[in-house]
C-alpha positions as CSV (number, residue, x, y, z in Angstrom):
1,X,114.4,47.7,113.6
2,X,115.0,44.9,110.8
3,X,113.5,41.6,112.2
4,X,114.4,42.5,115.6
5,X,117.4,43.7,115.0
6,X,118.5,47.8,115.0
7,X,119.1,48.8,111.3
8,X,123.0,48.6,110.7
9,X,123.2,51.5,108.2
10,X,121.1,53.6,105.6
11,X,120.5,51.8,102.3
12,X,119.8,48.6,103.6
13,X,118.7,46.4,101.0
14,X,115.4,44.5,102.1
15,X,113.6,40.9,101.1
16,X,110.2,40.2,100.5
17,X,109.2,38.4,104.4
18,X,111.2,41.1,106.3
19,X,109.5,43.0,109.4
20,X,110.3,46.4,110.3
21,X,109.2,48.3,113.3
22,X,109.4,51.8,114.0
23,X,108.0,54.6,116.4
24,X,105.7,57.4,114.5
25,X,105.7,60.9,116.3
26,X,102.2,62.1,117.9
27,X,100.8,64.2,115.4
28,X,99.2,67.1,116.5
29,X,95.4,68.0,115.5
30,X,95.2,70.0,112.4
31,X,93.6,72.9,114.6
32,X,96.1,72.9,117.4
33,X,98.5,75.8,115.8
34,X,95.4,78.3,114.4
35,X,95.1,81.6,115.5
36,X,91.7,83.0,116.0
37,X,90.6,86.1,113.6
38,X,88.4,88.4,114.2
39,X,86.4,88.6,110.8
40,X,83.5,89.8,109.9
41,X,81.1,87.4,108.1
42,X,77.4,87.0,107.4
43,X,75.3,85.2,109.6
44,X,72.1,83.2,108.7
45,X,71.2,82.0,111.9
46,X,73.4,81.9,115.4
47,X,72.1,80.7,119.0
48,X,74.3,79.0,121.6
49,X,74.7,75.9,119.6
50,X,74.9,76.3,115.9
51,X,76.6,79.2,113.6
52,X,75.2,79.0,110.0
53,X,76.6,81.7,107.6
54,X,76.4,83.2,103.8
55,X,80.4,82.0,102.7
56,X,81.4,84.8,100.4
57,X,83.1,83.1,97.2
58,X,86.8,82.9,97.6
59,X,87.3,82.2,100.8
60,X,88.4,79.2,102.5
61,X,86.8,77.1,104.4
62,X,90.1,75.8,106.6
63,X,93.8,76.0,106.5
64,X,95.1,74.2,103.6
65,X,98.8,74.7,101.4
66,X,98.7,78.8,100.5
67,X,95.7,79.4,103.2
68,X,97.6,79.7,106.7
69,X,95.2,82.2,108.0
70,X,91.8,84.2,106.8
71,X,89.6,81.4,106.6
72,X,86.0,80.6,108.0
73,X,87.4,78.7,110.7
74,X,89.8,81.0,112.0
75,X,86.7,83.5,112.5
76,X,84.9,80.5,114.0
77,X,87.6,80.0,117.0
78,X,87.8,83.9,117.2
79,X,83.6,83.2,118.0
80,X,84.1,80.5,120.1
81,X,87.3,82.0,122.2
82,X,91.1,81.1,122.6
83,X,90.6,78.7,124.9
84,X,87.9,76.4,123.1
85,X,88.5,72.7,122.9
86,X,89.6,71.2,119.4
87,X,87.0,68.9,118.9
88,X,87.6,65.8,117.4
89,X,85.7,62.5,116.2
90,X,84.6,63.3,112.6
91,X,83.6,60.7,110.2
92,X,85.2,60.5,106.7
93,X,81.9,61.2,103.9
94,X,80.4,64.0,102.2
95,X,81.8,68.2,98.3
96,X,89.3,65.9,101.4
97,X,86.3,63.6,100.8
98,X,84.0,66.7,99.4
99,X,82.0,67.9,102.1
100,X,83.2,66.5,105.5
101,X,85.9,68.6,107.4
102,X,88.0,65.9,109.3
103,X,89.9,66.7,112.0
104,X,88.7,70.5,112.5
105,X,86.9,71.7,115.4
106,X,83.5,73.1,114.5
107,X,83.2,72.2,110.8
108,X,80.5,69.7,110.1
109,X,80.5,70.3,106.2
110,X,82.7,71.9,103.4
111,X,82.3,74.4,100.3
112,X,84.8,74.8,97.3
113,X,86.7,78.1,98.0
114,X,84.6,79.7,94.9
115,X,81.3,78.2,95.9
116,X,79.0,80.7,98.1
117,X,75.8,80.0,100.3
118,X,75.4,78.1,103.1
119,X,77.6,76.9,105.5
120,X,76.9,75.2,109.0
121,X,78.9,74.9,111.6
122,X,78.6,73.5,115.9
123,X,79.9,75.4,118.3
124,X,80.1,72.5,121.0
125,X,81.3,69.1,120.6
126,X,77.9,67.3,121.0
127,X,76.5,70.0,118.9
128,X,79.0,68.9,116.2
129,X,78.1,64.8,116.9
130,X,74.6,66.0,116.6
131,X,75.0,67.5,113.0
132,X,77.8,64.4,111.6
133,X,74.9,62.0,112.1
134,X,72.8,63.9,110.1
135,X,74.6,64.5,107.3
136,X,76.0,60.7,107.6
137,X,72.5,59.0,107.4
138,X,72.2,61.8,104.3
139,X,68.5,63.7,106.1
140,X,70.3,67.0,105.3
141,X,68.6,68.7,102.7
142,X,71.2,70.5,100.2
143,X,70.1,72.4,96.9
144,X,72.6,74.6,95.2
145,X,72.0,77.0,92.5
146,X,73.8,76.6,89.0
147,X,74.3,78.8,86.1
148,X,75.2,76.0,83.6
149,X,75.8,76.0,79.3
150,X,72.1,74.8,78.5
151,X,71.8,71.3,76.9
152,X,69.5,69.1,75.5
153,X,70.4,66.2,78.2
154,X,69.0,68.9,80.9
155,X,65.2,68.1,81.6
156,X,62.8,69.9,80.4
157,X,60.1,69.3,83.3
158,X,60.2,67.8,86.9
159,X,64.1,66.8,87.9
160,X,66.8,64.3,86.7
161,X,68.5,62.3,89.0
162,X,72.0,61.6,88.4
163,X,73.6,58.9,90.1
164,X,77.2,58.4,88.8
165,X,79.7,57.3,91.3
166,X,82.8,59.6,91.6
167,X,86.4,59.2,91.5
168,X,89.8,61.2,91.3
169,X,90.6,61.5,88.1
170,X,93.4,59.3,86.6
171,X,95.6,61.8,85.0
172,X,94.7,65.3,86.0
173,X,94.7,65.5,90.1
174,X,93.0,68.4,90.6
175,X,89.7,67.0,88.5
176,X,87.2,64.7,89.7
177,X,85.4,62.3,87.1
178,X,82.7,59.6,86.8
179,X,84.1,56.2,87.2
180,X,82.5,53.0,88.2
181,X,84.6,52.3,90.8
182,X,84.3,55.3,92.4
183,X,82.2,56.3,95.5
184,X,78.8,56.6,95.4
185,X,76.8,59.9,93.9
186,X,73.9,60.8,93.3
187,X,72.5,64.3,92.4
188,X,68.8,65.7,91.4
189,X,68.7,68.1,88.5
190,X,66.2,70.8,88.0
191,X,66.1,73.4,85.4
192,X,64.5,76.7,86.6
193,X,64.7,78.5,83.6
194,X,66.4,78.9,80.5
195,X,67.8,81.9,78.5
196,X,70.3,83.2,76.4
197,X,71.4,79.7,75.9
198,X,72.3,79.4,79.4
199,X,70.2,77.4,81.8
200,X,69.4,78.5,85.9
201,X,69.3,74.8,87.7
202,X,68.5,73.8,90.9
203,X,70.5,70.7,92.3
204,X,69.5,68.8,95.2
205,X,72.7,66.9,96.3
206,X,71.6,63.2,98.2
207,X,75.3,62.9,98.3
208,X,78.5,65.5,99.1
209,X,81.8,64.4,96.9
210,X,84.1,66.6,95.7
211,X,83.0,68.8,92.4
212,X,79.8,66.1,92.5
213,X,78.0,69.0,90.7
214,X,80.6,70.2,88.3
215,X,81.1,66.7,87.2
216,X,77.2,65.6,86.8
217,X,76.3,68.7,85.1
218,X,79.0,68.5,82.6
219,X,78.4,65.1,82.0
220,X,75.2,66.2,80.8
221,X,76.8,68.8,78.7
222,X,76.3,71.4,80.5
223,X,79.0,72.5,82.7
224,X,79.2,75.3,84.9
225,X,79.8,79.0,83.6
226,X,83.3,79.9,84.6
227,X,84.5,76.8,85.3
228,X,87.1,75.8,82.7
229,X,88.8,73.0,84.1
230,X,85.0,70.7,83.1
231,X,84.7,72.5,79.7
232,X,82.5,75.5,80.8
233,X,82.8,78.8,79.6
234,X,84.7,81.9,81.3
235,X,82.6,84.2,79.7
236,X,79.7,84.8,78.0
237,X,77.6,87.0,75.4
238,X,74.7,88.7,77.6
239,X,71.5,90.1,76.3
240,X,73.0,93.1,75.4
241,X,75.9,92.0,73.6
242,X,78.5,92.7,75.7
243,X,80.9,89.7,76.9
244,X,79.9,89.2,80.5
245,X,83.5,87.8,82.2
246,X,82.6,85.0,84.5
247,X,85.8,84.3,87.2
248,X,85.0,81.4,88.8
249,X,82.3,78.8,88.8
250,X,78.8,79.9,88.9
251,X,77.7,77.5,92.1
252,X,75.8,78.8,95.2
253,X,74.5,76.4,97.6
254,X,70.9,78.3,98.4
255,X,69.3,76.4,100.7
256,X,70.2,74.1,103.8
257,X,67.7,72.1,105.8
258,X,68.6,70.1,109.0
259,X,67.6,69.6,111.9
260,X,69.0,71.8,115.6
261,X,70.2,69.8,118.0
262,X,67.3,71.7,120.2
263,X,64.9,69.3,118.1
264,X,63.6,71.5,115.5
265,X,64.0,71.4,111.8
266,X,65.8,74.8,110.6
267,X,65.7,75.4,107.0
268,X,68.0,78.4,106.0
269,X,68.0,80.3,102.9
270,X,70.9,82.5,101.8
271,X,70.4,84.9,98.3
272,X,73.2,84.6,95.9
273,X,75.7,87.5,96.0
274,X,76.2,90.3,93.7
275,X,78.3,88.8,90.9
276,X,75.7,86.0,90.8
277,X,73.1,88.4,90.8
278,X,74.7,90.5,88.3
279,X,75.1,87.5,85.9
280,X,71.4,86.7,86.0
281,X,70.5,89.8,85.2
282,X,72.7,90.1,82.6
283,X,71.7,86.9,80.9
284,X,67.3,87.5,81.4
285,X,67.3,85.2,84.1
286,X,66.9,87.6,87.2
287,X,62.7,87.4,86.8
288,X,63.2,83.7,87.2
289,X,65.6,84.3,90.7
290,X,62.4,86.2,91.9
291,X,59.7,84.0,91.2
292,X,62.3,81.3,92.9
293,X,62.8,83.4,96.2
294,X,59.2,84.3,96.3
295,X,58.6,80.7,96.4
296,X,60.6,80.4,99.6
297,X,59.1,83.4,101.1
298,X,56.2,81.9,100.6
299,X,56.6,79.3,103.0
300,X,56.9,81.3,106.1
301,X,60.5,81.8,106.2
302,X,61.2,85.1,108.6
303,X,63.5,87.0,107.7
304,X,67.0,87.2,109.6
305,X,67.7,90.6,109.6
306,X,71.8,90.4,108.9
307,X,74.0,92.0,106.4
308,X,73.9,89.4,103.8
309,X,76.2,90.6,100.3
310,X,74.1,90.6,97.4
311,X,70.8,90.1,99.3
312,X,69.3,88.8,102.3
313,X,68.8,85.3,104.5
314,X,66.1,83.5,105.9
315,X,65.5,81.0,108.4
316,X,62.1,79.2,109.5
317,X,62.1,76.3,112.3
């Protein structure tokens, strides 16, 4: 409709003032078509409420253009059954935006498809609520694991907090960039240990936007080992020698803390796989990794005895 008036023909030439009305169709929920899959993946910590896994790299978190199918959330409705309720009511925040899953049942909080570690997810509606609060008022605790091109701009004791708001970037779509009208983030920076001229650093994210850590650490120069599209390197010269290939960005988010919807606070840890491993080694930083897991170990984390690639998980509440 044209001001009132059914639209006489296609083409028609409108004036600035005009009103148009039309009727949208009901659009279903971006879960209502999925198929369950029985896949196998590494659990952290499971009860009746909460499934928190080890996300191999390269894998999906949800459906999106080229991933109909194999993702973590068609093994989640496989978990929770055919007939499970798609549950609804998320709020728009956190690495999309980048960490929030809108729309999906389950999904509280995202990784990039290369990015492995922790990954949480409800398995009941006020289980879900429960966990969007938290990471909306930001009292999830998040600290990832980088193996970053060492720089000067890195600190050399305690952490750096960067706090550089975030925005898509204005020619290339797939990056994300620091721009002062972007949305707020903020990101603390510790360097574990340096070798090779390659740096191990810890990040705590306060907030979760897309690439937030690709983007802060290059903008201190030192951008993530096989991640290309912010300047870092896809290989590099290990102790040895030898060119060690690196495929895809060297990110693994380590640790999550939150708290159950039982009340208690659950911190999970989750080792880095293989190829992570592998890289460490490679570059004199695996002594380093230890010393760091022993730390945690330290705290009376119990171990979750689960297949875990690359390592093992732990869980203390």
């Amino acid at each position: 409709m044209v001001n009132g008036e059914p639209a006489a023909k296609n083409g028609l030439a409108l004036k600035a003032g005009d009103v148009l009305e039309c009727d949208l169709p009901d659009l279903a929920p971006p879960a209502a078509h999925l198929e369950p899959e029985d896949i196998a993946l590494p659990t952290l910590f499971e009860d009746d409420r909460l499934w928190i896994i080890a996300k191999p790299a390269g894998m999906v978190v949800h459906p999106g253009p080229g991933h109909r199918s194999g993702t973590v959330l068609n093994a989640l409705l496989a978990k929770l059954g055919r007939s499970a309720p798609v549950m609804e009511g998320d709020e728009d925040d956190e690495e999309g935006d980048g960490e929030t899953a809108k729309g999906w049942p389950g999904l509280v909080h995202r990784l990039d498809r290369y990015t492995s570690g922790c990954l949480a997810m409800a398995k009941d509606e006020d289980a879900k609520s429960f966990l969007q609060a938290q990471f909306k008022a930001r009292t999830v605790e998040k600290t990832y694991l980088a193996l970053a091109r060492h720089s000067r701009r890195l600190p050399e004791l305690g952490s750096l907090l960067v706090d550089a708001p975030i925005a898509r970037h204005r020619h290339d779509r797939t990056k994300m960039a620091i721009n002062s009208s972007g949305r707020s983030a903020v990101t603390s920076v510790k360097v574990i240990h340096v070798s090779n001229g390659l740096a191990l650093v810890s990040c705590g994210l306060k907030t979760g936007r897309t690439h937030q850590i690709r983007v802060h650490l290059a903008s201190l120069g030192a951008p993530l080992l096989g991640d290309p599209l912010y300047g870092g390197p896809g290989a590099w010269k290990g102790l040895d020698g030898t060119q060690v290939e690196c495929p895809h960005p060297a990110l693994h988010a380590w640790r999550l803390e939150l708290d159950h919807p039982d009340g208690r606070r659950v911190a999970i840890v989750a080792e880095p796989p293989d190829d992570f491993l592998e890289c460490l080694r490679a570059f004199g930083l695996a002594e380093a990794m230890k010393r760091l897991t022993a730390s945690v170990t330290s705290l009376n984390c119990t171990c979750y005895d689960v297949p875990v690639p690359g390592g093992s998980g732990w869980w203390q509440g």
